[in-house]
mmCIF file of the C-alpha atoms, coordinates in Angstrom:
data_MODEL
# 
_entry.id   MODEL 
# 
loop_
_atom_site.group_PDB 
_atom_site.id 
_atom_site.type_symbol 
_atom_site.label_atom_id 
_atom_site.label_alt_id 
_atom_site.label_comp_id 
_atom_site.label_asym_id 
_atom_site.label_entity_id 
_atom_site.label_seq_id 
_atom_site.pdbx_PDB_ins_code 
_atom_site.Cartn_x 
_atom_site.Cartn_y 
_atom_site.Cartn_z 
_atom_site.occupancy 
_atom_site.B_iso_or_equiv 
_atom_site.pdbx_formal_charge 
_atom_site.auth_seq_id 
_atom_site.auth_comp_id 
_atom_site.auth_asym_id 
_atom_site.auth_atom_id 
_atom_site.pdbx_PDB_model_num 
ATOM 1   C CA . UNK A 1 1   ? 0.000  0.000  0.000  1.00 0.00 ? 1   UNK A CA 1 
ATOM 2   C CA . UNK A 1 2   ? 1.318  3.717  -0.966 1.00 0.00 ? 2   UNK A CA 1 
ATOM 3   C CA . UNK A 1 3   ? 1.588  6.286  1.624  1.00 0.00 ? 3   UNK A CA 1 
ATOM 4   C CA . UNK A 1 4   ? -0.084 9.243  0.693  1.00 0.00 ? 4   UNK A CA 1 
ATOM 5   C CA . UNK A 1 5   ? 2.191  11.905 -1.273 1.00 0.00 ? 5   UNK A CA 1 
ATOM 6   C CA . UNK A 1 6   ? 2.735  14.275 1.553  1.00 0.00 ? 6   UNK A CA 1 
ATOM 7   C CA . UNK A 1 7   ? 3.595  11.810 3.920  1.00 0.00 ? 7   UNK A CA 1 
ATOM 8   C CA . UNK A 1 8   ? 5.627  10.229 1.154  1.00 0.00 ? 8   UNK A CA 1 
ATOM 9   C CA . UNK A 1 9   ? 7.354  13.657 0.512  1.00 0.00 ? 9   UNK A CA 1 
ATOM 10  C CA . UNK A 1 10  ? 7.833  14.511 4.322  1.00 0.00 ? 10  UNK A CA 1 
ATOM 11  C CA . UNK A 1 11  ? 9.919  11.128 4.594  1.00 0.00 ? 11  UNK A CA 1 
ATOM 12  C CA . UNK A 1 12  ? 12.042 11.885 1.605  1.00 0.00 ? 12  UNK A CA 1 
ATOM 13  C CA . UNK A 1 13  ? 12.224 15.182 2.788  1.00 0.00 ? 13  UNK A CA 1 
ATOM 14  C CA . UNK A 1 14  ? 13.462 14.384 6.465  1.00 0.00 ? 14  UNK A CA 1 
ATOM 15  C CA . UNK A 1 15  ? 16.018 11.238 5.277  1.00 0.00 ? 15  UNK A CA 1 
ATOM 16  C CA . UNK A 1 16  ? 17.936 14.110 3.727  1.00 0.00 ? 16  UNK A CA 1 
ATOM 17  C CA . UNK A 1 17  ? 19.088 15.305 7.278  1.00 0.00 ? 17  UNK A CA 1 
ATOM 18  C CA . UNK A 1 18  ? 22.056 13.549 9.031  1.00 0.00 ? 18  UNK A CA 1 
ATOM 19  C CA . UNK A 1 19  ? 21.932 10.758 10.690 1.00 0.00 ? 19  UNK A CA 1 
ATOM 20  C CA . UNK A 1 20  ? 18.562 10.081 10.136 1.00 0.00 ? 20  UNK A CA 1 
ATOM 21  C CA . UNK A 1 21  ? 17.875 7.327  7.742  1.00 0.00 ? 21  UNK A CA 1 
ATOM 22  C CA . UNK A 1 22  ? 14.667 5.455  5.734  1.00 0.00 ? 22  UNK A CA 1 
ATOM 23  C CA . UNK A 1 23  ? 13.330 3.916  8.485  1.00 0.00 ? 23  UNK A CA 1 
ATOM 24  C CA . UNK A 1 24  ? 13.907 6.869  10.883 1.00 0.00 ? 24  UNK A CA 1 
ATOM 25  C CA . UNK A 1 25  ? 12.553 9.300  8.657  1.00 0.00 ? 25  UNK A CA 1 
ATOM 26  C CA . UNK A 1 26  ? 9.578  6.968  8.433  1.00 0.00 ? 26  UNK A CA 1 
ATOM 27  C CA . UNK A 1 27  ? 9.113  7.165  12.428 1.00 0.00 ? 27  UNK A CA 1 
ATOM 28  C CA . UNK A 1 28  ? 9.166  10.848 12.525 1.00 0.00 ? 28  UNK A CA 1 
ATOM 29  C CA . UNK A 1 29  ? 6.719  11.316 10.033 1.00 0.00 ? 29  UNK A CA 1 
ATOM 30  C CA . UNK A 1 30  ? 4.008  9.353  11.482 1.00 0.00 ? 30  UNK A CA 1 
ATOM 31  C CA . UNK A 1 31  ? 4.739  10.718 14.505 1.00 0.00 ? 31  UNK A CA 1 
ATOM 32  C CA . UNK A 1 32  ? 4.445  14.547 13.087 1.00 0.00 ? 32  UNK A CA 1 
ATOM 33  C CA . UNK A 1 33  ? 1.120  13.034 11.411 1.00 0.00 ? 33  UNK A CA 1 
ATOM 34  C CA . UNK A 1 34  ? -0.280 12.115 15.173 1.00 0.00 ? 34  UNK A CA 1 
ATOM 35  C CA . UNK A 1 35  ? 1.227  15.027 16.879 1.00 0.00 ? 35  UNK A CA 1 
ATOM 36  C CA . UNK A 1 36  ? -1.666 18.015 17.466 1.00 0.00 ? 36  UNK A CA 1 
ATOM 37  C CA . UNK A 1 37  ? -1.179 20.665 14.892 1.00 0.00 ? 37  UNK A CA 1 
ATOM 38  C CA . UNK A 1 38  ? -0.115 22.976 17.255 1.00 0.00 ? 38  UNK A CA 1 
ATOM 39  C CA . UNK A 1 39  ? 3.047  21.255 17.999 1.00 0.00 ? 39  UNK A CA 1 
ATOM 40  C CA . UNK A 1 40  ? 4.019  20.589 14.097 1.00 0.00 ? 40  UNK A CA 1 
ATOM 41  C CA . UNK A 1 41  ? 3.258  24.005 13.387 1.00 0.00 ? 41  UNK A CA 1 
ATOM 42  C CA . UNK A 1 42  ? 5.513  25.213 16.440 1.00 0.00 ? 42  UNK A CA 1 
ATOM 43  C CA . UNK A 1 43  ? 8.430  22.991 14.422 1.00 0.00 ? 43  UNK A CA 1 
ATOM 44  C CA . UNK A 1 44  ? 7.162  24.410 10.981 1.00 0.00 ? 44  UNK A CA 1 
ATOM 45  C CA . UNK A 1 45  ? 7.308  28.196 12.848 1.00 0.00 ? 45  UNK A CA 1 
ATOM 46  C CA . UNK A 1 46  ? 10.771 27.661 14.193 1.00 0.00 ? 46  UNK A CA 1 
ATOM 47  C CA . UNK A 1 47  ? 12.408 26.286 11.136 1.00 0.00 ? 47  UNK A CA 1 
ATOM 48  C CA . UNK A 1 48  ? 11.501 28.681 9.065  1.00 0.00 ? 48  UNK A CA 1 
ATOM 49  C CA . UNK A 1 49  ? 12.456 31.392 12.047 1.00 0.00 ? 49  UNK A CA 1 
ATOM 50  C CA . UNK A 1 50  ? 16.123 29.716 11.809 1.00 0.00 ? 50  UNK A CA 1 
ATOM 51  C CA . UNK A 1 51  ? 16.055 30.125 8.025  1.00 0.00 ? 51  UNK A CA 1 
ATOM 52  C CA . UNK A 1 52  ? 14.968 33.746 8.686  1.00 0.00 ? 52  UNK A CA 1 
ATOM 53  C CA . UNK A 1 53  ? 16.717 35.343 11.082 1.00 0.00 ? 53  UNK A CA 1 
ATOM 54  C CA . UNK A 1 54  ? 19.811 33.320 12.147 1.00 0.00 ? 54  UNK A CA 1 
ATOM 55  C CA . UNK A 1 55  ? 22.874 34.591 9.824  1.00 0.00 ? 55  UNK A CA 1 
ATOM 56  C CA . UNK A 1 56  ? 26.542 34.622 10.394 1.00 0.00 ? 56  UNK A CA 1 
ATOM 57  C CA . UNK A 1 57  ? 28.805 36.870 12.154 1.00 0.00 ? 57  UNK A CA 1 
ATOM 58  C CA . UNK A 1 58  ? 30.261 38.938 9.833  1.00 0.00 ? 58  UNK A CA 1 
ATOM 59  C CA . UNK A 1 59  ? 33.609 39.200 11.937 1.00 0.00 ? 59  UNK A CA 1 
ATOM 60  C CA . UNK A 1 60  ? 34.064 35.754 12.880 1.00 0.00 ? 60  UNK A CA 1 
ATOM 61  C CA . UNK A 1 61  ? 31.843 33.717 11.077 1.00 0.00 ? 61  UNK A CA 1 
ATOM 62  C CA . UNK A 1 62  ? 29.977 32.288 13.758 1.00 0.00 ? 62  UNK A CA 1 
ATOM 63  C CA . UNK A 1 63  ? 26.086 31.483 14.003 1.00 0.00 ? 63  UNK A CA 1 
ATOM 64  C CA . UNK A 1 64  ? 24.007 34.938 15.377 1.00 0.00 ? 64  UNK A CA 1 
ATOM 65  C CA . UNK A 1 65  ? 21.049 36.220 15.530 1.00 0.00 ? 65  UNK A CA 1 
ATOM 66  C CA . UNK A 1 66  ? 22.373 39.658 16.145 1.00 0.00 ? 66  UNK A CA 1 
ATOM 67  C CA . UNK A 1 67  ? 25.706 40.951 14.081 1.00 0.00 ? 67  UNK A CA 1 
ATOM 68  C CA . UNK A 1 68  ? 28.334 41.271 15.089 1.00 0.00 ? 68  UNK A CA 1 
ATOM 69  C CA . UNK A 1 69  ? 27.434 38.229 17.264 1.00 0.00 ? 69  UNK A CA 1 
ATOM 70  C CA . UNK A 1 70  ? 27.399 38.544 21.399 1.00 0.00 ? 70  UNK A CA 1 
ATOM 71  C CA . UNK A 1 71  ? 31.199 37.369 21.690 1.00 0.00 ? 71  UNK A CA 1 
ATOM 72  C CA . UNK A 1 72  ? 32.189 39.820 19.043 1.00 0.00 ? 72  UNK A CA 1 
ATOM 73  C CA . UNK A 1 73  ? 30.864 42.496 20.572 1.00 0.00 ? 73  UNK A CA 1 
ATOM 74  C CA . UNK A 1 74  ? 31.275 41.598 24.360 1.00 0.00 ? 74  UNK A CA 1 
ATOM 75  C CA . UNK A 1 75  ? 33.810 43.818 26.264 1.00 0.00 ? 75  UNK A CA 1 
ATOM 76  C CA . UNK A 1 76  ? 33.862 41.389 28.818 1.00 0.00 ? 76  UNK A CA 1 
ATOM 77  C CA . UNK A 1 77  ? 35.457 38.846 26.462 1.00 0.00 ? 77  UNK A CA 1 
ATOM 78  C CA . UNK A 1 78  ? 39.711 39.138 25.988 1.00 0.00 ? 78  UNK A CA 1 
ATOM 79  C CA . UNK A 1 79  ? 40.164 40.657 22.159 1.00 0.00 ? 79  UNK A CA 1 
ATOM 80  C CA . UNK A 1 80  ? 43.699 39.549 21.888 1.00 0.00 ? 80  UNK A CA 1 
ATOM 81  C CA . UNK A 1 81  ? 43.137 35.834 21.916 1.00 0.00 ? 81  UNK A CA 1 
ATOM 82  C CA . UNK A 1 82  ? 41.280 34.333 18.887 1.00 0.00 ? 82  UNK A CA 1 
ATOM 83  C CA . UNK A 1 83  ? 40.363 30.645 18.577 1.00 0.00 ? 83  UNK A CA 1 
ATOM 84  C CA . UNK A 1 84  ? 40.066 28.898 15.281 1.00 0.00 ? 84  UNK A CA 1 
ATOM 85  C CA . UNK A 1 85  ? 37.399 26.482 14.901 1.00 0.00 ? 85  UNK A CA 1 
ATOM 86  C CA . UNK A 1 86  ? 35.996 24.412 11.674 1.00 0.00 ? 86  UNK A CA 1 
ATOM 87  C CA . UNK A 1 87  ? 32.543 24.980 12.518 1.00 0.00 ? 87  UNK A CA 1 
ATOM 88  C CA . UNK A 1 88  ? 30.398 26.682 14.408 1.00 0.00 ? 88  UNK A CA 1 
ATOM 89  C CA . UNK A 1 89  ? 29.103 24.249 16.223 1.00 0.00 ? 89  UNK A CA 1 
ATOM 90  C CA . UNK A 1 90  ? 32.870 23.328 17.680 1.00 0.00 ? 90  UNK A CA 1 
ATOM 91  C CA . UNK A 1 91  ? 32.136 27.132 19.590 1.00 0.00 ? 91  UNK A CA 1 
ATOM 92  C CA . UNK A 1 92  ? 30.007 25.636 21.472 1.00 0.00 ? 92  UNK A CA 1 
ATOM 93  C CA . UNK A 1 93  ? 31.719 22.482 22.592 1.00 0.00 ? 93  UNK A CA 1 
ATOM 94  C CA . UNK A 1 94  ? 34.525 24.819 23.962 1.00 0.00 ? 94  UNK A CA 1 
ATOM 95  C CA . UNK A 1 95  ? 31.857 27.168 25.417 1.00 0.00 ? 95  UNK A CA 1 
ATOM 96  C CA . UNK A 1 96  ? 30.668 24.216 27.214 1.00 0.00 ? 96  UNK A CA 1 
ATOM 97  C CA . UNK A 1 97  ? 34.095 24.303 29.163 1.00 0.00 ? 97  UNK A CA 1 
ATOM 98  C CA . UNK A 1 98  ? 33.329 27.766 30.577 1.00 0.00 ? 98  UNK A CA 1 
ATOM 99  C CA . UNK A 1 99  ? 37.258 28.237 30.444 1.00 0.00 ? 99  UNK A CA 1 
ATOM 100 C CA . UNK A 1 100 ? 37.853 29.987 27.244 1.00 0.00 ? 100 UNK A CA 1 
ATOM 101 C CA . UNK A 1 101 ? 36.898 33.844 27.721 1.00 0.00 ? 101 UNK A CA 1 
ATOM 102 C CA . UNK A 1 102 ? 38.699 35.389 24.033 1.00 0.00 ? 102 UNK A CA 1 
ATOM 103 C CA . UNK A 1 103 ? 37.139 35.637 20.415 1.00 0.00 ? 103 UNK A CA 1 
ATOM 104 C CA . UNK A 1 104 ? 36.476 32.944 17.789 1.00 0.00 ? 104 UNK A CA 1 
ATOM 105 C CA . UNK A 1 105 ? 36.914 32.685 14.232 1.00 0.00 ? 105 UNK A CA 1 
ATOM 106 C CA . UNK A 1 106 ? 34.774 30.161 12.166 1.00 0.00 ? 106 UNK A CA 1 
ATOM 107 C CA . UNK A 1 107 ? 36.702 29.049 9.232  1.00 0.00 ? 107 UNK A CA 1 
ATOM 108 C CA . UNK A 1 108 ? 33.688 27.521 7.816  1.00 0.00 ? 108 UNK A CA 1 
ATOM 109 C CA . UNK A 1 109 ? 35.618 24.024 7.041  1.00 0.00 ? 109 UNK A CA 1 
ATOM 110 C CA . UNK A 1 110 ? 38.972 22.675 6.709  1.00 0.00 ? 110 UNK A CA 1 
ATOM 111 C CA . UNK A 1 111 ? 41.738 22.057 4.106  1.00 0.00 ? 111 UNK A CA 1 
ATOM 112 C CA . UNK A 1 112 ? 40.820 18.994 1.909  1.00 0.00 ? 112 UNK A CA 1 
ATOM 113 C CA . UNK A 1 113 ? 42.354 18.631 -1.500 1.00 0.00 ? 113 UNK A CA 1 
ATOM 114 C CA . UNK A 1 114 ? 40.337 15.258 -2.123 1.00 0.00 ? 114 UNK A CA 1 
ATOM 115 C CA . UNK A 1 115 ? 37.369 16.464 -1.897 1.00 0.00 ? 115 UNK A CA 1 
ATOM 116 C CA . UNK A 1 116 ? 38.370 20.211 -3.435 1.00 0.00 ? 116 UNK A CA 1 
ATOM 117 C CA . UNK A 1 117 ? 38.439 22.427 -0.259 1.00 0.00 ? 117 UNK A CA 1 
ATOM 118 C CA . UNK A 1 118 ? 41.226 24.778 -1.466 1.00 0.00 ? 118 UNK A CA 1 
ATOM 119 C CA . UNK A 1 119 ? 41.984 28.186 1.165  1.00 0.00 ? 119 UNK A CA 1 
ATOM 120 C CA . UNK A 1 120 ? 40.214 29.929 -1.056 1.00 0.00 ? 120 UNK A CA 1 
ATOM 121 C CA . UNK A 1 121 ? 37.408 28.266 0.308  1.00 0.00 ? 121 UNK A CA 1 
ATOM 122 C CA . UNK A 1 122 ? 38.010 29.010 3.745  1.00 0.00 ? 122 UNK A CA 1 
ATOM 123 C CA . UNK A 1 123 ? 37.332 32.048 6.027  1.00 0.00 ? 123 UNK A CA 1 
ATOM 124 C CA . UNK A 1 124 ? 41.425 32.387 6.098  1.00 0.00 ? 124 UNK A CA 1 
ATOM 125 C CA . UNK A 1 125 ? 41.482 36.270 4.901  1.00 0.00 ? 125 UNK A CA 1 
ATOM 126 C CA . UNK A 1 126 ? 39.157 37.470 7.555  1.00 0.00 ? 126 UNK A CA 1 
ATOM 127 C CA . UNK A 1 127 ? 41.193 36.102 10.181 1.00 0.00 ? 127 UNK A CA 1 
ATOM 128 C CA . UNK A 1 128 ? 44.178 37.647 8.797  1.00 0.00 ? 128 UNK A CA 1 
ATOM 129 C CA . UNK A 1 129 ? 42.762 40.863 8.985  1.00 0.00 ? 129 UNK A CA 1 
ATOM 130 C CA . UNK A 1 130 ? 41.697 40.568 12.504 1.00 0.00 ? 130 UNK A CA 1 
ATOM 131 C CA . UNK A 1 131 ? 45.331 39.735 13.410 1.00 0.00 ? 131 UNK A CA 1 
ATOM 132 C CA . UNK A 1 132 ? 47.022 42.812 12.726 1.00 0.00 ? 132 UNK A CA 1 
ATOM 133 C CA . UNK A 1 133 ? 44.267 44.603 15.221 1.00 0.00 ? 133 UNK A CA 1 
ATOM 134 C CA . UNK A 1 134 ? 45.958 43.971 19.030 1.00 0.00 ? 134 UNK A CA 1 
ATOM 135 C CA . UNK A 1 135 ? 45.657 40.143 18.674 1.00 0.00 ? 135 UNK A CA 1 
ATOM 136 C CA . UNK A 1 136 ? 48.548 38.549 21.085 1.00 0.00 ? 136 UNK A CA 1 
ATOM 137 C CA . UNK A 1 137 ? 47.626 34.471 20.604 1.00 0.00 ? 137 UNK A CA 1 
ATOM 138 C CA . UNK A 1 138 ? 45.586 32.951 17.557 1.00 0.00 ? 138 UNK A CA 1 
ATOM 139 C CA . UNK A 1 139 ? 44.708 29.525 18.994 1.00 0.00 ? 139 UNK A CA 1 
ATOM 140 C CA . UNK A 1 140 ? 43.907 26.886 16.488 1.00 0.00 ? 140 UNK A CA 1 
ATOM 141 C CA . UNK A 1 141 ? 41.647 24.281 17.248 1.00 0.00 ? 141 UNK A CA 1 
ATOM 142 C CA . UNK A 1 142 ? 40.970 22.859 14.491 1.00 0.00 ? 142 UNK A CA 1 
ATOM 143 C CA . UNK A 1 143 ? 39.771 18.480 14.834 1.00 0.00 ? 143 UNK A CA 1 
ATOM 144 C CA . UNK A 1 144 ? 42.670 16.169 15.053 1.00 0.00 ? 144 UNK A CA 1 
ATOM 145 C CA . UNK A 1 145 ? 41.933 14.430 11.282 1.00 0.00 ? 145 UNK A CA 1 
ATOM 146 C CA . UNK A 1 146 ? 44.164 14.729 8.783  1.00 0.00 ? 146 UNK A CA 1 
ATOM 147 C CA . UNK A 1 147 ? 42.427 17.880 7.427  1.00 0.00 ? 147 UNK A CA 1 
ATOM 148 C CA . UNK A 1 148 ? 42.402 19.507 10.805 1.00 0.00 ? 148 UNK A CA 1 
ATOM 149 C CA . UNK A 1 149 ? 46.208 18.972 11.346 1.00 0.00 ? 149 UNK A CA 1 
ATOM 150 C CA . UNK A 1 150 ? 46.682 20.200 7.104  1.00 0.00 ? 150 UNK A CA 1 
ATOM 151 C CA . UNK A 1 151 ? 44.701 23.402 8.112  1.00 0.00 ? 151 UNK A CA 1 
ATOM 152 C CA . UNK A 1 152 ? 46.566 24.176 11.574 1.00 0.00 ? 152 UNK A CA 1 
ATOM 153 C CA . UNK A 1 153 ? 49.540 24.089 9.831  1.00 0.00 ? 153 UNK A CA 1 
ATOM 154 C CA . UNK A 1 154 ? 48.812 26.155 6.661  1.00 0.00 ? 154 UNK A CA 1 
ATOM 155 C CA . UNK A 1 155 ? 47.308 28.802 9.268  1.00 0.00 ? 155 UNK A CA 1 
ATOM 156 C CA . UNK A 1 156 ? 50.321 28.500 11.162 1.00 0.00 ? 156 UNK A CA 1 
ATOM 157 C CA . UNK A 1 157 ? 53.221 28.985 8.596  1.00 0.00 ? 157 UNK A CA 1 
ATOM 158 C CA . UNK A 1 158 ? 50.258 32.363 7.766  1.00 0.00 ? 158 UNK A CA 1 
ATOM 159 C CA . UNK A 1 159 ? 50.300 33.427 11.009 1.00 0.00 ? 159 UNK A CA 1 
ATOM 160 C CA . UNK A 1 160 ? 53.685 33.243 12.395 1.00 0.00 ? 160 UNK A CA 1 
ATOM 161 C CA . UNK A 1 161 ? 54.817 35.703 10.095 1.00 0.00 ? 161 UNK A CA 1 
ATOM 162 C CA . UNK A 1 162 ? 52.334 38.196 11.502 1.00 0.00 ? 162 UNK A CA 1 
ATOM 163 C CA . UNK A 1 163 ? 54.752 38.275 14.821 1.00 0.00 ? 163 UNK A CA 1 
ATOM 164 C CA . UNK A 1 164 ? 51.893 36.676 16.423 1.00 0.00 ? 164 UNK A CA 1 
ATOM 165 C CA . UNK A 1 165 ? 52.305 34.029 19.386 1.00 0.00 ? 165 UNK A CA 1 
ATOM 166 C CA . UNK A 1 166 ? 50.185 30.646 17.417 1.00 0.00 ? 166 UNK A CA 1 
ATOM 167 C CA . UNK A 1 167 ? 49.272 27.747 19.524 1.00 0.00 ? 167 UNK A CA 1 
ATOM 168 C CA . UNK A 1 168 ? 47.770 24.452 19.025 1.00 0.00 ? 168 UNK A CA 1 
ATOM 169 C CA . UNK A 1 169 ? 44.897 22.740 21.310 1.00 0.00 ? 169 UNK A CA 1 
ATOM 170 C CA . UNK A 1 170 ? 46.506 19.497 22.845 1.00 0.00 ? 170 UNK A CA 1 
ATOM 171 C CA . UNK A 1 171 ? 45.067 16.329 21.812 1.00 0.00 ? 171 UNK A CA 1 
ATOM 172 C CA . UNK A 1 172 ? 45.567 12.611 23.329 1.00 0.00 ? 172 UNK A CA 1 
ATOM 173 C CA . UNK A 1 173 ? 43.475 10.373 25.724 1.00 0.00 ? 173 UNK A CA 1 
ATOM 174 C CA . UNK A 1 174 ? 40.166 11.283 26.353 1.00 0.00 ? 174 UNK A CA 1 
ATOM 175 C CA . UNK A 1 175 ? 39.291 11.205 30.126 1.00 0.00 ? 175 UNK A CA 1 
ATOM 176 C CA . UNK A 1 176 ? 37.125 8.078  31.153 1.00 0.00 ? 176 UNK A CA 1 
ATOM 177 C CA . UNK A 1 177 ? 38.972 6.070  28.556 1.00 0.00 ? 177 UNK A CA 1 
ATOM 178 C CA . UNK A 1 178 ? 41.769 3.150  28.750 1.00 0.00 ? 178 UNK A CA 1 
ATOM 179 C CA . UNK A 1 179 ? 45.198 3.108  27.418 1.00 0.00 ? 179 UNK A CA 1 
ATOM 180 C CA . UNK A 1 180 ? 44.238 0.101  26.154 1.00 0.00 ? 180 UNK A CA 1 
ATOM 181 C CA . UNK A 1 181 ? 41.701 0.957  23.436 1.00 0.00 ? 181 UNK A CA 1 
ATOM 182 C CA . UNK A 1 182 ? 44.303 4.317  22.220 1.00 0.00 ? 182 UNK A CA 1 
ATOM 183 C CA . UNK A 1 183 ? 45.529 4.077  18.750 1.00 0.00 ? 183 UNK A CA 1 
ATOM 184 C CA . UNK A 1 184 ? 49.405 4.958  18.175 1.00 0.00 ? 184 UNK A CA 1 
ATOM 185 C CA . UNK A 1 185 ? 48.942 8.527  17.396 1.00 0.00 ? 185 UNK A CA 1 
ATOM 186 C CA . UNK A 1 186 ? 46.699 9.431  19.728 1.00 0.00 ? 186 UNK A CA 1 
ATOM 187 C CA . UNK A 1 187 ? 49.470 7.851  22.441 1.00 0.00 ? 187 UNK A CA 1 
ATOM 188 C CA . UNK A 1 188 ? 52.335 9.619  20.480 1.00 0.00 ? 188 UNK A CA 1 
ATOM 189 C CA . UNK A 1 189 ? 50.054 13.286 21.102 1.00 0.00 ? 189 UNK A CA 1 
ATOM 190 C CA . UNK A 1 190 ? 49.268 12.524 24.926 1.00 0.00 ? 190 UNK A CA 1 
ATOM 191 C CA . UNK A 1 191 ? 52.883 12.054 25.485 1.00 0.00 ? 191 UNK A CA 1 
ATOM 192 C CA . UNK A 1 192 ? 54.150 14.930 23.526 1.00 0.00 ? 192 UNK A CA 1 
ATOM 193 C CA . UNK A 1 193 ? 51.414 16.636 25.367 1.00 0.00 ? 193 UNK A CA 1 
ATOM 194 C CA . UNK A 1 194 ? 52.295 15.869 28.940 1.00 0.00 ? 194 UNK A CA 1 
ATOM 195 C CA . UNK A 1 195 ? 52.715 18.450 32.001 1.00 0.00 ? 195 UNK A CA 1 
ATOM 196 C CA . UNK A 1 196 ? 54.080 18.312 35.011 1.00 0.00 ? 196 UNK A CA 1 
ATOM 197 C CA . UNK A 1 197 ? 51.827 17.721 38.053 1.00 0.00 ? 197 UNK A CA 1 
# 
């Protein structure tokens, strides 16, 4: 038996987000079919809200509502350290540390030749431009893959130059993990890594 057409087209529709396959998509949208239509139109109303006003700092490249966005233009925040992420959602998995109190930059991806991701591509001339403006430390944290380590060191041999202090997050063991299950770089990185207690 065929499922109507806009139940058909909701599934096809919803498969295309991540992580969220046939049968998934399927779930959802006979749930959204039972749901009251005040609660799908809340989810209609605040997806097309995102698509309306949400927009991207036009300093650091970072998700707002508001430009520049509230780090940006917070004087409580330190202006002369910048962190490089990928993405803006890796702003805020280090917000979620409550530690890091400078400026972001969203590079909007990283380096990847196979799949054509050139620096071009990249937010990498913006940053440059903020560097030259009291910036002391450009942090990079970009994801320990192969692109992340290509892109923090294209940015660095860029930055260095600038007479700017460049420093990379440290990467190794996660905490609540075993040695046992840690693949050889990820040993190699905690031990380059260490401190002294």
């Amino acid at each position: 038996m065929a499922l109507p057409e806009p139940l058909t087209r909701l599934v096809e529709e919803l498969q295309r987000l991540p992580g969220i396959g046939p049968k998934g998509a399927q779930r959802l949208a006979f749930h959204l079919l039972k749901a009251p239509a005040d609660q799908t139109g809340r989810l209609a109303d605040a997806i097309q809200q995102l698509k309306a006003l949400v927009t991207y700092c036009s300093v650091c490249n970072n998700i707002t509502d508001i430009d520049p966005c509230a780090y940006c233009s917070s004087t409580d925040r330190d202006h002369r350290i910048i962190c490089v992420v990928e993405e803006p959602q890796n702003v805020s998995a280090i917000e979620k540390t409550r530690e890091f109190k400078g400026l972001y930059h969203v590079l909007m991806g990283a380096l990847s030749p196979l799949q054509g991701i050139g620096p071009d591509d990249l937010k990498i001339k913006g940053l440059l431009g903020r560097v030259g403006n009291g910036v002391d430390e450009v942090i990079l944290a970009t994801n320990p893959n192969v692109e992340g380590e290509a892109t923090a060191i294209y940015l660095a041999r860029l930055l260095k130059p600038l007479g700017v202090k460049v420093t990379r997050i440290a990467m190794g063991v996660p905490v609540g993990s075993d040695l046992d299950y840690a693949d050889e770089v990820t040993m190699h990185r905690s031990m380059e890594g260490r401190r002294e207690v």
